[in-house]
N, C-alpha and C positions, 0 to 999 in steps of 0.2 A: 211454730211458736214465734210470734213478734218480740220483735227487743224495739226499746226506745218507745215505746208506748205504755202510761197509765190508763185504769179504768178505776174512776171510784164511785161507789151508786150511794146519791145522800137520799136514806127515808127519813124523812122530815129532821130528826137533827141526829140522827146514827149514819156515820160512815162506814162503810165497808169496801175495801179493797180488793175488785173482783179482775185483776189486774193479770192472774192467773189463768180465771177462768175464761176469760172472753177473748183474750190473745192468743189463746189454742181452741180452734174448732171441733179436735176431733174428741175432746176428753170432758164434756164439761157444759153444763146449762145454768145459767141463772137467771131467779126466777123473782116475780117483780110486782110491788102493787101502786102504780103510781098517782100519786097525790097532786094535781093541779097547783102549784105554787109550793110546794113544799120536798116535793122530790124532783130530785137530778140526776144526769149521769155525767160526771165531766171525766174529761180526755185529756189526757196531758200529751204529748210529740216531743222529740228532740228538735223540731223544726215547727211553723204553721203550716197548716192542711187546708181542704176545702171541701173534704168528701171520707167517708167509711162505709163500706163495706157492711152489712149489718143481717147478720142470718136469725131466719126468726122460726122458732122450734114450737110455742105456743103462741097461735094468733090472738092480738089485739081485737077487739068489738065493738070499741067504742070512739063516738067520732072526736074529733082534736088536731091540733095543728101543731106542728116540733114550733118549738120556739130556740135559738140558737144564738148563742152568746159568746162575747173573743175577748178573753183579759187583755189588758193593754200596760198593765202593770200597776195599775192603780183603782178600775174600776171595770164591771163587764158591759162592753157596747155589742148589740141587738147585731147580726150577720143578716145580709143581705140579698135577696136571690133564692131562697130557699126552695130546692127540688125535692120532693120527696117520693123513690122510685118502692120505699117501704107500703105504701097504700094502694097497690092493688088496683088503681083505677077507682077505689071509693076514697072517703073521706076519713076513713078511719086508718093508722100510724099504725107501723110495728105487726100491719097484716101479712106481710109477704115479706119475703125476703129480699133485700135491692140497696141501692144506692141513696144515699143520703147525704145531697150535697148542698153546699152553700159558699157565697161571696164574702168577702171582707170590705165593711164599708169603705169608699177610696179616702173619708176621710179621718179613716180613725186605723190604726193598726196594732200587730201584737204585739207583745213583749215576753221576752223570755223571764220568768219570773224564778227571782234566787233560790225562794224558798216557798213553799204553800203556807208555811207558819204567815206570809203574809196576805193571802186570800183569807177572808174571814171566813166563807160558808168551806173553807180544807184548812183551818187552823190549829186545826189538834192532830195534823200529819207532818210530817218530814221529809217529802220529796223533793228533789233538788234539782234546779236548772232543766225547766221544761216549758214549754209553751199549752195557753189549758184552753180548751172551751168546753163551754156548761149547754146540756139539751135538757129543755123540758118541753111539757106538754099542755097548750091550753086548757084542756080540761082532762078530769080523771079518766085512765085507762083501766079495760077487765083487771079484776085481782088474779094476781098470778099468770101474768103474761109471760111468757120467756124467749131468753136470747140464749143462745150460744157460741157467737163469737162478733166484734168486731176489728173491721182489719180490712180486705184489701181481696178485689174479684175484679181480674181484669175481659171474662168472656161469661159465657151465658149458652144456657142450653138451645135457644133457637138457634144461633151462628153455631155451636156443635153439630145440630142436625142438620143446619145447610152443608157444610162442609163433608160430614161423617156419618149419613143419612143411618146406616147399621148401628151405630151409639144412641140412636132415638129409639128404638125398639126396646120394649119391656123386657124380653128373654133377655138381650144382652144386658140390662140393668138388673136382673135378678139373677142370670148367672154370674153375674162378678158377684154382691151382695144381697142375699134373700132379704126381699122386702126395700128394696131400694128402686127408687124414685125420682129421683136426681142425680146431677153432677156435681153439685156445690160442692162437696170437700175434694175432688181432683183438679176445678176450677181453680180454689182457694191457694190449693198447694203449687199449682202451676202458674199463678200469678207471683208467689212466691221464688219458683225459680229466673221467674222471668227479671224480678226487681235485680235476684243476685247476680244474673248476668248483666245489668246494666250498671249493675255498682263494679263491676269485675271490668268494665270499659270504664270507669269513670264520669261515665253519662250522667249519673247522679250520686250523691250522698247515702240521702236519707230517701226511704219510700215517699215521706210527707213531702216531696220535693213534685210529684205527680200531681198535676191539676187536671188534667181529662185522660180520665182511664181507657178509654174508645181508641185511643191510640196505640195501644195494647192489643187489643181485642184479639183482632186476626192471630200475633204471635200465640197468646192464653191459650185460644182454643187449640192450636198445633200441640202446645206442650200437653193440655188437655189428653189429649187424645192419645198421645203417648207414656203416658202414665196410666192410662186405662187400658191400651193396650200392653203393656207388660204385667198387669196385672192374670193374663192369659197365658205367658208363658210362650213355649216357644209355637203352639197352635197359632197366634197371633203375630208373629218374629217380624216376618214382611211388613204387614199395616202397621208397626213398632218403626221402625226403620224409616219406611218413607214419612209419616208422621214427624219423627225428627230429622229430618234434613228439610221437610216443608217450614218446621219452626226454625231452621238456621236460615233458608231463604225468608223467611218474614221478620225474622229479626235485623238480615244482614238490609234489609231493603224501605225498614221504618226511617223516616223522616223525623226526628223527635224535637216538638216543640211541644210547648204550654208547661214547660218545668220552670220551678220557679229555683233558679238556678243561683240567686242573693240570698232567696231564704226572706223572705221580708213580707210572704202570705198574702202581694199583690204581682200581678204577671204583669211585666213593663211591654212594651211593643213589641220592642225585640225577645223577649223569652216566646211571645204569641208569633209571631214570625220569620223573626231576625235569624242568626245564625242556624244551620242546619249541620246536626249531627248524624252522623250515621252509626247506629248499633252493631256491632260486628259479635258473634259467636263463635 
C-alpha cells in the first residue's frame, strides 16, 4: 500500500477518490470510461515525480495520446518528453501494463499546493500539502477500461527470466498461483522493499524522489525472486537464500544517481552525475 500518494479520477465533473483503490495492487480494480477533454486522473505526491507504474487489468482499444500536465501553483503547464511504455508497441494507451513517464518543462516548475480547495477542476476536496499532476487522453478510450494500481515497478519479467530462467516457466507460475501469468504483483512488492531499504540508508525520502527506475532493475528482480521463492517453502530454501544475498550484493554495489535529491521535479548536473552514493543492506 503507498502512503503520500493521491488518485482522484474526474468523470466529467464527478470526483471520485480512488486513492484506495489504485495504491494497493493486490485488492482492488477501477474501472473507467474516458471522455476526451472531460475526464482525468490526477495524482497528487509528497514531492514531484516523472513516472508511474501503471497495471492494466482491462485493455484499452482505442487509439489516443496521454496528455500530461504539472500544477505550478496557479495554473496546469503541458509535461514534456512524454514516454509511454502503457501501448504495447501500438497507438493505443492503457493496453499493456508499463511505465508512464514524463519531463517537467525546464521552464516552468511544481508547486506544492496548500490546498486542492484551490485547483478549480479538485475544488470541492480537501487534500493538503501535495504536489498534483493531471493525465488525460487525446481522444475517448473503450468504456470500461480498467486499472488496478498505480505506483512503482522497478524489474520486469524479461530481466526475471534472464536471470531466473525456472521463473519463466508456466508450471512454476501456476504452481505458486492457478492461473497466473505474470510477476507483476511480486515485481510491485519488491520494488517496494527496495524503496524501504533506500529510505532505511537515507539515500532518499520520498519514492517520487526516483527519476530512472532501470537503476533499480537488477536489485527488483533479486528481491523478485526471493519473494517467489519463499512462497515454496522450504522445497525452495537454497534458491530463497542465494536470491537474497545476490539482492544485498546489487544493492551494496548500485551507483545511485538521477534522484532528485532538492525535490524541485528537475534533475540538476549533479543529481545526473555528481556525487555517488552507495546503497548499503
Amino acid at each position: 500500500m503507498l502512503i503520500n500518494q493521491r488518485v482522484i479520477y474526474k468523470d466529467n465533473s464527478v470526483l471520485t477518490d480512488v486513492s484506495h483503490e489504485l495504491n494497493d495492487l493486490f485488492n482492488h480494480t477501477v474501472s473507467f470510461s474516458f471522455v476526451s477533454a472531460e475526464d482525468y486522473f490526477f495524482i497528487g505526491s509528497d514531492l514531484p515525480f516523472n513516472h508511474r507504474y501503471i497495471q492494466v487489468v482491462s485493455a484499452n482499444n482505442q487509439a489516443a495520446t496521454p496528455s500530461i500536465a504539472i500544477w505550478d501553483g496557479s495554473t496546469w503547464n503541458s509535461a514534456v518528453d512524454v514516454i509511454d511504455a502503457t501501448k504495447d508497441g501500438q497507438s493505443y494507451p492503457l493496453t499493456a501494463s508499463g511505465i508512464l513517464r514524463w519531463s517537467t518543462d525546464r521552464n516552468k516548475s511544481w508547486a506544492q499546493e496548500e490546498t486542492t480547495e484551490n485547483i478549480s477542476a479538485l475544488s470541492t476536496l480537501k487534500i493538503y500539502n501535495m504536489y498534483w499532476m493531471r493525465l488525460g487522453f487525446s481522444a475517448n478510450l473503450k468504456n470500461n477500461a480498467s486499472i488496478s494500481y498505480i505506483g512503482y515497478k522497478f524489474g520486469n519479467d524479461s530481466t526475471l527470466a534472464a536471470l531466473y530462467p525456472d521463473l519463466a516457466r508456466s508450471a512454476v507460475m501456476t504452481a505458486h498461483t492457478s492461473g497466473k501469468t505474470n510477476w507483476n504483483e511480486q515485481q510491485v512488492l519488491a520494488s517496494e522493499m527496495v524503496v524501504n531499504d533506500l529510505r532505511k540508508e537515507r539515500i532518499l525520502s520520498s519514492r517520487s524522489q526516483i527519476f530512472e527506475p532501470e537503476t533499480f532493475e537488477i536489485a527488483g528482480v533479486h528481491k523478485t525472486a526471493e519473494i517467489i521463492y519463499a512462497a515454496f517453502g522450504e522445497s525452495k530454501k537454497e534458491e530463497r537464500l542465494l536470491a537474497r544475498e545476490l539482492y544485498k550484493e546489487a544493492m551494496s554495489g548500485i551507483i545511485v544517481n538521477n534522484i532528485d535529491k532538492d525535490g524541485d521535479g528537475h534533475l540538476s548536473e549533479d543529481e545526473k552525475f555528481g556525487t555517488i552514493t552507495w546503497a548499503r543492506v
